[in-house]
LOMI-138817 format. One record per atom (N, C-alpha, C): y, x, z. Coordinates in steps of 0.2 Angstrom, whole numbers, padded with zeros to 4 digits, always signed. Each point is the difference from the previous one (the first is absolute). Example, Ala and Ser with C-alpha at 12.3 -4.5 7.8 and 13.67 -1.06 7.14 Angstrom:
BEGIN
-0028+0066+0039+0006-0004+0000+0006+0004+0000+0005-0002-0004+0006+0004+0001+0005-0004+0003
END
This chain:
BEGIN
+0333+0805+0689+0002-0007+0002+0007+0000+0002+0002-0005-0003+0009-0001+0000+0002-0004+0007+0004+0003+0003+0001-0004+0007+0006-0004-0002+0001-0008+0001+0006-0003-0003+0006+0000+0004+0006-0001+0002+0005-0003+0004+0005-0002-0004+0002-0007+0002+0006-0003-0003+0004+0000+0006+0006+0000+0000+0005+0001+0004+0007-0002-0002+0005-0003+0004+0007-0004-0001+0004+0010-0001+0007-0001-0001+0000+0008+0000+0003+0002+0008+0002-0005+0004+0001+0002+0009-0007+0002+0002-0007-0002-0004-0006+0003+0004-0003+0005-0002+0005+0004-0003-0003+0006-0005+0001+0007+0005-0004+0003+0000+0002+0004+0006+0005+0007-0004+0003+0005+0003+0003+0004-0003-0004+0005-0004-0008+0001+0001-0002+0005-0005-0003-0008-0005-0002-0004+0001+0000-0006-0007+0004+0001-0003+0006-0002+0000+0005-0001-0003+0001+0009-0004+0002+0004+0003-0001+0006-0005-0004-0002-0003-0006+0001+0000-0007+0000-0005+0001-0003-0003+0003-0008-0001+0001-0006-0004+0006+0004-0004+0005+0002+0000+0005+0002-0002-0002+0007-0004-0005+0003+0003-0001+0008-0003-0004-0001-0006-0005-0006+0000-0004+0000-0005+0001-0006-0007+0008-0002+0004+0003-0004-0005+0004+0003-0005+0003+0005+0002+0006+0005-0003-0005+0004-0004-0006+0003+0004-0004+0005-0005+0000-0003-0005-0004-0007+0000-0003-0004-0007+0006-0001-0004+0005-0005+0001+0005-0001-0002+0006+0004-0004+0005+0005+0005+0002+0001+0000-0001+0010-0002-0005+0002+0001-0003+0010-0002-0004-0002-0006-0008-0005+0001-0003-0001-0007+0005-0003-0005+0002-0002-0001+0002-0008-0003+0006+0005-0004+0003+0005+0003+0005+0001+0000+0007-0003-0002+0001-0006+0005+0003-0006+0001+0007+0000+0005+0003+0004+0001+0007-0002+0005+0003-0006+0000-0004-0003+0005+0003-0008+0002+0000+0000+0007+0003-0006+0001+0002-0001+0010-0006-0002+0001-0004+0004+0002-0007-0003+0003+0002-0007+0006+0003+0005+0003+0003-0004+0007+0003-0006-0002-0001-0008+0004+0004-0005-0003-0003-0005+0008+0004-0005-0002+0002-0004+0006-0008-0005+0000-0002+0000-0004-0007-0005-0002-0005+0004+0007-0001+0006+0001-0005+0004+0004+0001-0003+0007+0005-0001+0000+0003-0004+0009+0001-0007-0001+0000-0003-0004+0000-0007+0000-0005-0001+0005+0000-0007+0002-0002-0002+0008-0010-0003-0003+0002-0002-0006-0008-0003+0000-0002+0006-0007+0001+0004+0000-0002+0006-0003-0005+0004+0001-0007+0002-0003-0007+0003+0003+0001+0006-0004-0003+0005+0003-0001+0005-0002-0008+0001+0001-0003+0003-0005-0009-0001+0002+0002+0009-0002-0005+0002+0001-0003+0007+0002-0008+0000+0001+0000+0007-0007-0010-0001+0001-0001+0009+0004-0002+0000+0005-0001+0007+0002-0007+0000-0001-0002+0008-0001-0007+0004-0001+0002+0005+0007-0004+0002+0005+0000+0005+0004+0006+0001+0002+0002-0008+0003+0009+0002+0004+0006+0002-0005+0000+0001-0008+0003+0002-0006+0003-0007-0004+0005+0000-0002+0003-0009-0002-0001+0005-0008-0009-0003-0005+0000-0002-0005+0004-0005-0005+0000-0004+0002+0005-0007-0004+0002-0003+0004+0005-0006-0003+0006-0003+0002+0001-0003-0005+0006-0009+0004+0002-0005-0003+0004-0003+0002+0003-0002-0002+0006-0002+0004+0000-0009-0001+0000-0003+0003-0003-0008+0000+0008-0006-0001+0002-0001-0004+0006-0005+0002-0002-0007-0001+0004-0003+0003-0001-0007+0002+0004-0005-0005-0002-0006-0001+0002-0001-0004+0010-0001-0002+0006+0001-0005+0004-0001+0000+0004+0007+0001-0003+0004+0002+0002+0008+0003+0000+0005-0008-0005-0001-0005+0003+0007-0005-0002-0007-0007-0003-0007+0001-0002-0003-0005-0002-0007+0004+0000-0006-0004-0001-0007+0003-0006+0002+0005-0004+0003-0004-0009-0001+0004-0001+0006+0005-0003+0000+0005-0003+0005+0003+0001+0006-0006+0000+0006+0003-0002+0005-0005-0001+0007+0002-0005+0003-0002-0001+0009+0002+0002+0004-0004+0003+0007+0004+0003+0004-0005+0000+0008+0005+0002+0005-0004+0001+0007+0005-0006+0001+0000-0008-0002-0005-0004+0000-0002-0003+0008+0000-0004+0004+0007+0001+0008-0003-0007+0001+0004-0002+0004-0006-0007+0006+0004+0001+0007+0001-0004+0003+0005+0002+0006-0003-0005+0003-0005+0004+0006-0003-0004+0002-0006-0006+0003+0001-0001+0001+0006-0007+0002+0000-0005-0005+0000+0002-0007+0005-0006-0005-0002+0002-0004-0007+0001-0001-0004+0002-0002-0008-0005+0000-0003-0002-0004-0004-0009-0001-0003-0005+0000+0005+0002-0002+0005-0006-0001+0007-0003-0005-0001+0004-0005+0001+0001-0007+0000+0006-0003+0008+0002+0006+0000+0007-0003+0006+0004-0003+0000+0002+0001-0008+0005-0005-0002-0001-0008-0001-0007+0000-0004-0002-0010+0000-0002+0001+0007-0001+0002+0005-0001-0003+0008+0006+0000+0001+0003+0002+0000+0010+0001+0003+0000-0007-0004+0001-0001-0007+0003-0006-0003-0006-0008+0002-0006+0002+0000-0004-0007+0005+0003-0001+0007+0000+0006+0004+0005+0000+0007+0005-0004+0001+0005+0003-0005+0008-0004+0000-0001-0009-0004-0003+0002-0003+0002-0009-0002-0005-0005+0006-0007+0001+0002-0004-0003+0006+0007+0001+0005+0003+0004+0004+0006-0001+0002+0005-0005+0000+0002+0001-0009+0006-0004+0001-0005-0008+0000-0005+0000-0001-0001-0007-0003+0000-0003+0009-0004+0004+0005+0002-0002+0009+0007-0001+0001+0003+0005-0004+0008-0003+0003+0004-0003-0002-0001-0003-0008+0002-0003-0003-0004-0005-0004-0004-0004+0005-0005-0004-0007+0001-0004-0005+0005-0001+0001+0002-0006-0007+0004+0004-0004+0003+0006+0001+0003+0003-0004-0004+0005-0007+0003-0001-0007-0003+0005-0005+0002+0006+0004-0002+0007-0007+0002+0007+0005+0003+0002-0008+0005+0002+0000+0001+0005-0006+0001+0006+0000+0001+0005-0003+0002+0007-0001+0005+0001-0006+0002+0006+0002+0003+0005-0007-0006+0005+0000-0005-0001-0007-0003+0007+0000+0001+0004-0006-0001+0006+0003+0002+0005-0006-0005-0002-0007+0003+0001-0004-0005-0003-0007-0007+0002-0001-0001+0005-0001-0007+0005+0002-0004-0004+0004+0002-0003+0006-0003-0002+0003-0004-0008-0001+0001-0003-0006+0001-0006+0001-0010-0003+0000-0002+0006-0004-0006-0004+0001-0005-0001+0008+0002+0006+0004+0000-0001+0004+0000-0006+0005+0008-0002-0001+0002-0004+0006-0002-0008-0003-0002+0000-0007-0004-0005-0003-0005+0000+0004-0006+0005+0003-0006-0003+0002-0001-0002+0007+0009+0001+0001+0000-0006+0007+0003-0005-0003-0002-0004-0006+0005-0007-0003+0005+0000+0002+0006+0006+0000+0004+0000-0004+0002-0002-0008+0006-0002-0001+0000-0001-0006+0006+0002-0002+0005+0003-0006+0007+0002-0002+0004-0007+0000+0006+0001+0002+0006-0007-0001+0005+0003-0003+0000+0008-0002+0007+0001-0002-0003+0006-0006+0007+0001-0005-0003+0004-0004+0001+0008+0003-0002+0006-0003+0002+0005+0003+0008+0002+0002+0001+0003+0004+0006+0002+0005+0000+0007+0002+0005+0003+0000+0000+0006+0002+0004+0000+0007-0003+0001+0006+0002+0002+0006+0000+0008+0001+0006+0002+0002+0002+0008+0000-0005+0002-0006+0002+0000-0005-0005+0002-0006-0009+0001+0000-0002-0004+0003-0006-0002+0000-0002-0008-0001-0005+0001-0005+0000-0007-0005-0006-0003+0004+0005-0009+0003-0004-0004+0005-0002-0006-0002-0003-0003+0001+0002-0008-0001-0006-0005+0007+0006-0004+0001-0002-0005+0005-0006-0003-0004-0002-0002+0006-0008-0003+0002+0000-0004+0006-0003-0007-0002+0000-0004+0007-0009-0003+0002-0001-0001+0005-0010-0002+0001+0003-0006+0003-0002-0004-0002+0000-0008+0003-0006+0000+0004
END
């Protein structure tokens, strides 16, 4: 059972914020083997959510929520990470049902869009996602934008 918390990042306590920061860098940043600024101003933005799925007090996945105007016109999730132990669980489609149910509370009128890694697209299709751009490579990983009306 996944315990959920969304939280602004002033409400994040100091071991969340580690554990959100620890299991972002692992994904991104060791697997991926990616050297980027994880760290960015969009985390502190004021209407900024960070969701968090814990198994036995442990932060499983994470999403980072922006609002609409902040990384793309529409609402949008991104920092998208599980850990690799729960992967092929199903943690990731409840992390991705969790974050869009979220933005659609805090953002009702608002679409959501994403950048996601290419691989992934069938995926973020079976939450009616749809592609808007052609492939792109961010820090050399091939992505393309996706938005859910």
């Amino acid at each position: 059972m996944i315990t959920w918390i969304c939280s602004k990042f002033d409400e994040l306590s100091t071991h969340q914020l580690f554990d959100l920061l620890k299991l972002r860098v692992d994904v991104f940043v060791v697997e991926q083997t990616c050297p980027y600024p994880e760290l960015d101003e969009k985390d502190r933005h004021q209407e900024t959510r960070h969701l968090m799925g814990f198994v036995d007090g442990k932060l499983i996945a994470c999403a980072r929520l922006l609002a609409p105007g902040v990384s793309y016109p529409s609402a949008s999730i991104g920092r998208i990470a599980t850990h690799s132990a729960h992967r092929n669980k199903g943690a990731g489609k409840l992390l991705v049902d969790k974050a869009i149910n979220e933005c659609d509370v805090l953002w009702p009128d608002a679409s959501i869009e994403i950048g996601a890694q290419e691989y992934l697209l069938e995926f973020y299709k079976s939450f009616g996602f749809v592609p808007t751009s052609v492939m792109y490579l961010e820090d050399d990983i091939p992505h393309v934008d996706m938005k859910r009306d």
